[in-house]
Steps between C-alpha positions, in 0.01 A plus 500: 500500500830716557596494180192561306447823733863605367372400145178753523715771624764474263242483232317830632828658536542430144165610397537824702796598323347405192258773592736749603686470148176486296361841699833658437481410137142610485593847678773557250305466203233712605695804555664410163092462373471852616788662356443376149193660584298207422282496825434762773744622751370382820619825678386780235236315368559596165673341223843612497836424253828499626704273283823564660315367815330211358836426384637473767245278660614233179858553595444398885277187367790396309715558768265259674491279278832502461624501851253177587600283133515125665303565820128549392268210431290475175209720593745751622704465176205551293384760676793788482542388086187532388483827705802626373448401162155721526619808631800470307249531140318725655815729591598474122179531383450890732882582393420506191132711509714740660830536225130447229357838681 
């Protein structure tokens, strides 16, 4: 019974962190969201662009991403790509409305 108490811990432990990492992900992108201008800025309220900002937000993802290569599980994994690869279109996609204006 010992040991399958330990088990459960170390699993919610694991799942925990999993959290953490996923909500820090999450946070990330959202402020990124908001730079590009693509949602509302939960402070202002109002749409605002700021695409030095939001790329910075990308660069501290990839930093991220980076920094945690070989320690995150699947979902994790998955996660912080497809994310990246998002705002990462999206950042091109603003850049060049802006250099088209």
């Amino acid at each position: 019974m010992g040991e399958e108490l330990q088990k459960e811990k170390a699993e919610a432990k694991i799942n925990e962190e999993e959290l953490s990492f996923l909500s820090l992900v999450y946070s990330l992108s959202q402020a990124a969201w908001s730079w590009l201008g693509k949602q509302v800025h939960p402070v202002s309220n109002q749409v605002q662009k700021d695409l030095k900002q939001a790329k910075s937000m990308i660069d501290m993802l990839r930093m991220l991403q980076k920094k945690t290569q070989g320690n995150l599980n699947p979902k994790e994994q998955q996660m912080i790509e497809g994310v990246l690869a998002d705002l990462e279109l999206n950042y091109v996609e603003e850049s060049s409305k802006k250099v088209d204006s």
